[in-house]
C-alpha positions as CSV (number, residue, x, y, z in Angstrom):
1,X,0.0,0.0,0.0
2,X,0.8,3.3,-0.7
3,X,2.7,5.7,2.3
4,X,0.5,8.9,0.7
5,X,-2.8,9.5,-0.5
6,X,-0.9,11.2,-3.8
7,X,2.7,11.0,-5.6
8,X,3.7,13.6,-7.3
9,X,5.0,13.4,-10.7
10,X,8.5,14.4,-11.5
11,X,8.3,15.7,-15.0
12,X,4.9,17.4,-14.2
13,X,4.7,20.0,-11.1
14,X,0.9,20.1,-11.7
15,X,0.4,16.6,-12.1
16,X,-0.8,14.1,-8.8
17,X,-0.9,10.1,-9.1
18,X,-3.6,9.1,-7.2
19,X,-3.2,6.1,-4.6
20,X,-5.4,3.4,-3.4
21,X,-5.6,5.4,-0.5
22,X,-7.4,8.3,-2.0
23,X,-10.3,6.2,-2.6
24,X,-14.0,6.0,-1.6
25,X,-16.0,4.2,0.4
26,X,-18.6,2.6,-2.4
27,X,-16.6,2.7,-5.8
28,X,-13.6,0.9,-6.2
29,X,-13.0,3.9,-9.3
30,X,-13.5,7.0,-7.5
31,X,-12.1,8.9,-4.7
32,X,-13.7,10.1,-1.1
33,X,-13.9,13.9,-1.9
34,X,-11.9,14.6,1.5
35,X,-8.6,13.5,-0.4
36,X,-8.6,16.1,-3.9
37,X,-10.2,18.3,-1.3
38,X,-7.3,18.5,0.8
39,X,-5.0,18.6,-2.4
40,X,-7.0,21.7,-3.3
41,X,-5.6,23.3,-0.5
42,X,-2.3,22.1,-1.1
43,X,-1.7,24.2,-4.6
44,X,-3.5,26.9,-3.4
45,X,-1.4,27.3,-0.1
46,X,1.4,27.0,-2.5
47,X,0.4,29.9,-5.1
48,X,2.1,33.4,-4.9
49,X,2.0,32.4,-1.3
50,X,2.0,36.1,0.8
51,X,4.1,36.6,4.1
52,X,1.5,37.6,6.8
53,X,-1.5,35.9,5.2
54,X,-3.6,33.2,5.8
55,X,-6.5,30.9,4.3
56,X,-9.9,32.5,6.0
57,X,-12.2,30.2,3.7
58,X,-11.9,27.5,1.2
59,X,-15.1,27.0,-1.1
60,X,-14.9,23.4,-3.3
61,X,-17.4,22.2,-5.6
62,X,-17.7,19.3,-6.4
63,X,-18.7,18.2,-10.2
64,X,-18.5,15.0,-10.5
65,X,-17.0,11.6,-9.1
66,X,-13.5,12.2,-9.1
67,X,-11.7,9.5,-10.9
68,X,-8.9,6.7,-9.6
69,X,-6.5,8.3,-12.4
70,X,-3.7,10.8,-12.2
71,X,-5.0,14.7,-11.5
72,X,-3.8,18.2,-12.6
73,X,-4.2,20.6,-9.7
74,X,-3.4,24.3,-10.8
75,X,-4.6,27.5,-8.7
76,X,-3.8,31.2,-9.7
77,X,-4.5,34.1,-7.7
78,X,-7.8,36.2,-9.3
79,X,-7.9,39.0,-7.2
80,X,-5.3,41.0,-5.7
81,X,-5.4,43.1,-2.7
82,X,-3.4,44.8,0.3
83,X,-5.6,42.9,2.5
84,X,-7.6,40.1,0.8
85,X,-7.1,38.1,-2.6
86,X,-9.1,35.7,-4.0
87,X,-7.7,32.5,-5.6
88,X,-9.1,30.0,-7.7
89,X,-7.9,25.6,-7.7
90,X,-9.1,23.8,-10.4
91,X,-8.2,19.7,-10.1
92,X,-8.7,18.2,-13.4
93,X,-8.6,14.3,-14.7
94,X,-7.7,13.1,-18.5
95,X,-11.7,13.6,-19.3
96,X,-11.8,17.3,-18.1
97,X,-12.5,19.2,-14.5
98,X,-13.6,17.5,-11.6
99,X,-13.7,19.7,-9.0
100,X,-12.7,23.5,-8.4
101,X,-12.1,25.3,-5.4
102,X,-12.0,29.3,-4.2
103,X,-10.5,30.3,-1.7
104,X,-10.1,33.8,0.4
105,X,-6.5,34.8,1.9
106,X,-6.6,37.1,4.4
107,X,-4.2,39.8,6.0
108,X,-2.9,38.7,9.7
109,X,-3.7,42.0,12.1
110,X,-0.1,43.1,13.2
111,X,0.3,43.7,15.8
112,X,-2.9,41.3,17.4
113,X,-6.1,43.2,17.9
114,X,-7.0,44.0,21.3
115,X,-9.9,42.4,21.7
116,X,-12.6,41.8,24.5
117,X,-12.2,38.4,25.5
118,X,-15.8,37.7,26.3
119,X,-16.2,38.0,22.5
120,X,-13.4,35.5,21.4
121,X,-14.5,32.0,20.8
122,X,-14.7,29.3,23.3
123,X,-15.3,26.0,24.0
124,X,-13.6,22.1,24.1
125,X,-14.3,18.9,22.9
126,X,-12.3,16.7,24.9
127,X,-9.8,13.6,23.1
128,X,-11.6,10.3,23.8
129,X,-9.5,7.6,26.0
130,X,-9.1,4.0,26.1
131,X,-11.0,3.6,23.2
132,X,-10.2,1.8,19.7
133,X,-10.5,3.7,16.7
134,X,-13.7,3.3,14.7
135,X,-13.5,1.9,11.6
136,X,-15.8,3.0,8.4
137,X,-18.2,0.6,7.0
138,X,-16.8,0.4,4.0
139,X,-16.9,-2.5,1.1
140,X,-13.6,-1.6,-0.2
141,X,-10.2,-3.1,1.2
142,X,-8.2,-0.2,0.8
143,X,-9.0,3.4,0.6
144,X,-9.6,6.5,2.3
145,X,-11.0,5.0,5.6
146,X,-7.7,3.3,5.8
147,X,-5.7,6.3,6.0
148,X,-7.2,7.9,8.5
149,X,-8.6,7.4,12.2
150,X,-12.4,8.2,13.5
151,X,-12.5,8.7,17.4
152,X,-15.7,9.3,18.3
153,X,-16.5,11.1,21.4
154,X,-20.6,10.8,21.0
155,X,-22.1,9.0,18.1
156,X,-20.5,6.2,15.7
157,X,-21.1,5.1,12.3
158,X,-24.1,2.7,13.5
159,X,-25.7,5.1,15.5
160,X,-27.9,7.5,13.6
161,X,-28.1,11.3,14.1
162,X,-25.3,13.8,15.6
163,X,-21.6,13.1,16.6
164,X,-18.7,14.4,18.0
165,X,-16.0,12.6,16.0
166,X,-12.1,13.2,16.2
167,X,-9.9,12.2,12.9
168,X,-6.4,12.3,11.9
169,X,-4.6,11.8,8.7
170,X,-2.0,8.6,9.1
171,X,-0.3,9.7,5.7
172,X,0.5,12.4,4.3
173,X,-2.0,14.0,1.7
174,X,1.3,14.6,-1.0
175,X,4.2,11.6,-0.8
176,X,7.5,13.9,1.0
177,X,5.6,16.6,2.3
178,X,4.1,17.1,5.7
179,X,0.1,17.8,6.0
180,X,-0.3,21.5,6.4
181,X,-3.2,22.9,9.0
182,X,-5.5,23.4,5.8
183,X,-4.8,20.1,4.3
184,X,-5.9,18.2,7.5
185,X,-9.0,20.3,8.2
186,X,-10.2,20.2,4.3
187,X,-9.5,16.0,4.2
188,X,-11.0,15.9,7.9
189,X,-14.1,18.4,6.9
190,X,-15.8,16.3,4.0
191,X,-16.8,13.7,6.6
192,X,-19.0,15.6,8.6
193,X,-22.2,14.3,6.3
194,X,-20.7,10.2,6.9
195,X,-20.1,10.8,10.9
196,X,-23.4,12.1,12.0
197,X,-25.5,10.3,9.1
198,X,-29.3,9.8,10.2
199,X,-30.0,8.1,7.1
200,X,-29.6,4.1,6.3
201,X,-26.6,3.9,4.9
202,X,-28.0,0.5,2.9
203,X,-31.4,2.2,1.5
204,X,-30.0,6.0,0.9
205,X,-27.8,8.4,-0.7
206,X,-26.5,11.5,0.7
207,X,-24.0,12.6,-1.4
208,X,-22.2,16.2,-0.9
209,X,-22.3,18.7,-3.6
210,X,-19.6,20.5,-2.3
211,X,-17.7,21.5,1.1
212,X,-17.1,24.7,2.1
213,X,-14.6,25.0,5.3
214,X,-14.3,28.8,7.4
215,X,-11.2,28.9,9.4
216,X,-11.3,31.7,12.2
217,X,-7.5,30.3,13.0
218,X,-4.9,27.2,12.3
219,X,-5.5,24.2,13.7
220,X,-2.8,23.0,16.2
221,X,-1.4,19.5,15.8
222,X,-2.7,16.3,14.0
223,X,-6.2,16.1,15.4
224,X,-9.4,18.0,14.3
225,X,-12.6,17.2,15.7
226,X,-15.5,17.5,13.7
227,X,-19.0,18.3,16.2
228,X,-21.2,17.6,13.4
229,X,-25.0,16.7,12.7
230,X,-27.4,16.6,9.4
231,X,-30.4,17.7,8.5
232,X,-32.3,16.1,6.0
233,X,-35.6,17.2,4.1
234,X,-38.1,14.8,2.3
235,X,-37.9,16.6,-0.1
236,X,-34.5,15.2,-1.1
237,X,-32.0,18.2,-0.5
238,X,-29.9,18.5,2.7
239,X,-27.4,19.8,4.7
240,X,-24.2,18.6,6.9
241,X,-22.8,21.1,9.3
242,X,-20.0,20.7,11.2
243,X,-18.5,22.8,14.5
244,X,-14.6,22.4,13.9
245,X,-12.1,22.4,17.3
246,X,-8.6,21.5,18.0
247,X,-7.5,19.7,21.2
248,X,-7.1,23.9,22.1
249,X,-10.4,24.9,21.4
250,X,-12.6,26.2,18.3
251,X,-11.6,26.8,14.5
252,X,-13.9,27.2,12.5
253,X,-16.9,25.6,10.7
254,X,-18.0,23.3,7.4
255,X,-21.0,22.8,5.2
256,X,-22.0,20.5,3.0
257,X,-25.0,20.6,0.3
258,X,-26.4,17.0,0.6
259,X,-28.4,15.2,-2.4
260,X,-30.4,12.9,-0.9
261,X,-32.1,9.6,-3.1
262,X,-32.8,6.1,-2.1
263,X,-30.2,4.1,-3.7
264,X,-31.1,1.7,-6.7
């Protein structure tokens, strides 16, 4: 098995071999979106990268399954600014686009505002302790679900409704690099619909549309926690939300658009 979810190609910069690890949880062909997600973030934390910045928001739609194959991931910068620009990821396959991505960078405040502190956000979801890592119910041997941990706090993958689930990257997202902050919260992000599912995962779809990920500050280590729940309609169009934290405290926050349809 593969020690990263992508190689990267020597003769092309652009150009990512996708692993075994990169894939989803139904389709022995396509990927989990947390993977290209996360790879997103890695060319666009790498373009005209800015001293004094930082990601504030990361906005990927998703347009289709994303293939098993090798992907081009290219970002440019499409708005300029003393304080803000916005830049724009595209990750492409042999048969066109499969996802794109924008994302804000910000302007750090220097020196730090002085802030009240009653207004700065709070909160902890504790680690879980002496428990074993839950594993994904998936069909496939190998794949995404095999490359990461799920400690759940409250909740599990056979429990139905909300969840408080930890998760951590065991490899890195690019082979020889080390998982940035953005890179672990974007791969960790698009499994806030699969941990606090409250649909049968046998009879129904809920596939995300997209993932959009708002990061009030850098995570801190290898850990983010996702305090996530969904809401579906009957009408068949949802939404996953998720309350992101650190082992330090709070992030930030995710959304997904769900498509929900009973399978078959």
């Amino acid at each position: 098995m593969a020690d990263a979810f992508y190689l990267p190609d020597p003769a092309d910069p652009n150009r990512f071999v996708s692993t075994e690890l990169t894939r989803g949880p139904w389709s022995p062909d396509a990927q989990h979106a947390g993977p290209p997600s996360a790879l997103l973030g890695h060319v666009i934390e790498r373009c005209e990268p800015r001293a004094g910045f930082q990601v504030g928001r990361v906005a990927v739609e998703i347009l289709g399954p994303v293939p098993l194959e090798p992907l081009t991931a290219q970002a440019k910068v499409v708005r300029s600014g003393r304080s803000v620009e916005l830049i724009e990821a595209t990750l492409s396959s042999e048969r066109g686009p499969v996802m794109r991505a924008n994302a804000w960078r910000l302007k750090l405040a220097e020196p730090a505002l002085d802030l009240p502190m009653e207004f700065l956000p709070t909160g902890h979801r504790s680690m879980p302790k002496g428990t074993e890592p839950a594993m994904f119910p998936s069909t496939q041997k190998i794949g995404f679900h095999t490359g990461i941990e799920y400690w759940f706090r409250t909740g599990s993958f056979s429990e139905p409704g909300p969840a408080i689930c930890w998760v951590r990257l065991k490899y890195p997202i690019v082979a020889g690099t080390t998982p940035s902050p953005l890179e672990r919260t974007l791969a960790a992000a698009d499994s806030g619909n699969g941990v606090s599912a409250v649909l049968d995962w046998s009879k129904y779809l809920f596939i995300n549309t997209d993932l959009t990920v708002t990061l009030h500050r850098q995570p801190v280590g290898e850990w983010i926690c996702l305090d996530a729940v969904t809401h579906p309609q009957p009408h068949g169009i949802g939404m996953a939300e998720s309350a992101l934290f650190d082992e330090t405290g709070p992030l930030g926050r995710s959304t997904q658009t769900l498509l929900l349809a009973p399978r078959g």
